[in-house]
C-alpha positions as semicolon CSV with decimal commas, in nm:
position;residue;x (nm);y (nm);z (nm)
1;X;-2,646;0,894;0,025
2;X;-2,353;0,677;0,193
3;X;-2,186;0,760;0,515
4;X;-1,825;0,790;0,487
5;X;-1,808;0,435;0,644
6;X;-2,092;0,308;0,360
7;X;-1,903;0,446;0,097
8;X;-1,818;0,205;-0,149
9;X;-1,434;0,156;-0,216
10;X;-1,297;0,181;-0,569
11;X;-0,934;-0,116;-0,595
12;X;-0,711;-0,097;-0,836
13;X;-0,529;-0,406;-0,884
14;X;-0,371;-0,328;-1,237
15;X;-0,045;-0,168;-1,277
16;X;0,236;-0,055;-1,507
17;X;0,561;-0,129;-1,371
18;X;0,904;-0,087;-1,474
19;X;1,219;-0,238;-1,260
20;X;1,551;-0,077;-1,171
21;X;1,891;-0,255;-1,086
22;X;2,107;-0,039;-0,856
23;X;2,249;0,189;-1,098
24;X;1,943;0,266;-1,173
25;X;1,904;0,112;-1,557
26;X;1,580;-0,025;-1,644
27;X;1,556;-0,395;-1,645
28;X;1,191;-0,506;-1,690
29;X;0,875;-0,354;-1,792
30;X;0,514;-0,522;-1,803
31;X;0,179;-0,465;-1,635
32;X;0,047;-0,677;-1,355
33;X;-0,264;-0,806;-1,524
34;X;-0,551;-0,725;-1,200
35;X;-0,734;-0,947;-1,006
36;X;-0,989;-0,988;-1,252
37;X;-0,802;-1,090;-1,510
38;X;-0,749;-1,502;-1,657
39;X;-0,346;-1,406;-1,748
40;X;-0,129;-1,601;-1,454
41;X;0,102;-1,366;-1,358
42;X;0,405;-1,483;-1,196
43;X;0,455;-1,144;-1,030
44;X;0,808;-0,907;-1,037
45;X;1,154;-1,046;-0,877
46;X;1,326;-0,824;-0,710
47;X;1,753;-0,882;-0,680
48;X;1,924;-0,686;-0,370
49;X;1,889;-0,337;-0,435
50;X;1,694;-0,334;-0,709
51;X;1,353;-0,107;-0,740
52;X;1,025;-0,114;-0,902
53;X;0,800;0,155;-1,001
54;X;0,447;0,127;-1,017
55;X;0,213;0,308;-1,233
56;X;-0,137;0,354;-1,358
57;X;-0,195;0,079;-1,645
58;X;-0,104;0,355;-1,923
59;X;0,190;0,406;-1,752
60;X;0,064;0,723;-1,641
61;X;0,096;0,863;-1,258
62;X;-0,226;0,844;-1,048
63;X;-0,401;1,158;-1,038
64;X;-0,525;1,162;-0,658
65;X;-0,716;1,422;-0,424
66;X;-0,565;1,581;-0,115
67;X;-0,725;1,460;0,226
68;X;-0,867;1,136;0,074
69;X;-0,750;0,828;0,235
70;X;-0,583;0,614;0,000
71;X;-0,468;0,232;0,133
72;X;-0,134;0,072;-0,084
73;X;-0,144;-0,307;-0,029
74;X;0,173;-0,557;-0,119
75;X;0,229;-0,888;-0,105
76;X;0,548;-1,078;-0,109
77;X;0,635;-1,444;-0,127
78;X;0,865;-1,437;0,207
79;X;0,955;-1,208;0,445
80;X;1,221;-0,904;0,365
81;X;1,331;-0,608;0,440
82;X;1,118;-0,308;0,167
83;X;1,188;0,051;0,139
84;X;0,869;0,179;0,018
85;X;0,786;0,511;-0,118
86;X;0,553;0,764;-0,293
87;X;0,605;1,058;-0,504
88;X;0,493;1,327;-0,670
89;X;0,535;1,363;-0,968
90;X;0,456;1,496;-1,343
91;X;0,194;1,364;-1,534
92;X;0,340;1,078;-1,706
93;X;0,551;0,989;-1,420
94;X;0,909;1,075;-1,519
95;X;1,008;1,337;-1,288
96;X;0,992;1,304;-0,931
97;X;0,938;1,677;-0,771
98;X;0,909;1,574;-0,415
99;X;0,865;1,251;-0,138
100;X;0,532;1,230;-0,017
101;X;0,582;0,920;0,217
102;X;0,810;0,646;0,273
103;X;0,828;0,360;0,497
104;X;1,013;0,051;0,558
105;X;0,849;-0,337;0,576
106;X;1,009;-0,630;0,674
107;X;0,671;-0,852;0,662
108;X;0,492;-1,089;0,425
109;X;0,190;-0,889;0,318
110;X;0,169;-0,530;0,442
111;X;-0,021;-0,184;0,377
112;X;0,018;0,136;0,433
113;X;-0,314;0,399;0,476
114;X;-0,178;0,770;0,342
115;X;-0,376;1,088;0,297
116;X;-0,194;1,292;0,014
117;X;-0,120;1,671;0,122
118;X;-0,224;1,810;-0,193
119;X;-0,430;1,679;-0,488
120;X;-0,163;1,616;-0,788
121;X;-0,035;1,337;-0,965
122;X;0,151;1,008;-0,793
123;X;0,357;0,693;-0,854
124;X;0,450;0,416;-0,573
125;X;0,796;0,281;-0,589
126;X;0,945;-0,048;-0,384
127;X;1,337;-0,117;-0,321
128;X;1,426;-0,511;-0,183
129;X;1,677;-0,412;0,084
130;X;1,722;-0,767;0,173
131;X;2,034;-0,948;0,057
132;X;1,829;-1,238;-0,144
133;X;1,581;-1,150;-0,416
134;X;1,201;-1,160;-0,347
135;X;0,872;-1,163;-0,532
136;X;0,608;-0,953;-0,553
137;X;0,311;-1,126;-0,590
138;X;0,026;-0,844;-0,601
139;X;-0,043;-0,519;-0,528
140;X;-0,371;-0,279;-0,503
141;X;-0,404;0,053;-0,388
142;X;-0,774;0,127;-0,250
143;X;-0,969;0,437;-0,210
């Protein structure tokens, strides 16, 4: 048996993602390809105002347990100001029924530990609040 510190952590480095300008059209889909894969990814640009959703690979929400920690990892190719957020949501991700967490960055490479207050499904968005675009270069979310 592991001790909670022992136990050994599942990554996720693989994600659907679709991009919003600010009136909140779709601009880009794709999936980052995961750290294990041999596709060079050149990761998602992000203009002023502009947001990206982030998904399961299927483009499904994450289905995650209440009172688990969960750790969402990002990093960016320079400094800037990031409105991050998680929701809950549906299954398939398309409605958003409430705001779980949110948070602002204004680093290179940052994460965020949250504990979810109820097991249900979940999607991670990020919104570039600085005035010049920046790139997203990889994400993972840990448990």
């Amino acid at each position: 048996a592991y001790t909670e510190q022992e136990a050994p952590q599942e990554k996720i480095t693989e994600f659907y993602y679709t991009v919003y300008n600010k009136n909140g059209e779709i601009v880009e889909t794709g999936t980052i390809p995961g750290s294990d894969s041999r596709v060079k990814w050149e990761g998602i640009v992000l203009d002023n105002g502009e947001e990206v959703k982030l998904t399961k690979a299927n483009g499904q929400a994450f289905n995650m347990l209440a009172d688990v920690r969960y750790d969402f990892v990002v990093w960016l190719d320079r400094k800037a100001r990031m409105y991050n957020a998680i929701y809950r949501s549906n299954y398939d991700a398309s409605e958003n029924l409430s705001l779980t967490d949110s948070w602002y960055s204004n680093v290179l490479t940052y994460s965020r530990a949250a504990t979810m207050p109820e097991a249900g499904y979940y999607y991670f968005m990020i919104k570039n609040y600085s005035s010049d675009p920046v790139t997203i270069e990889e994400v993972e979310l840990i448990f």
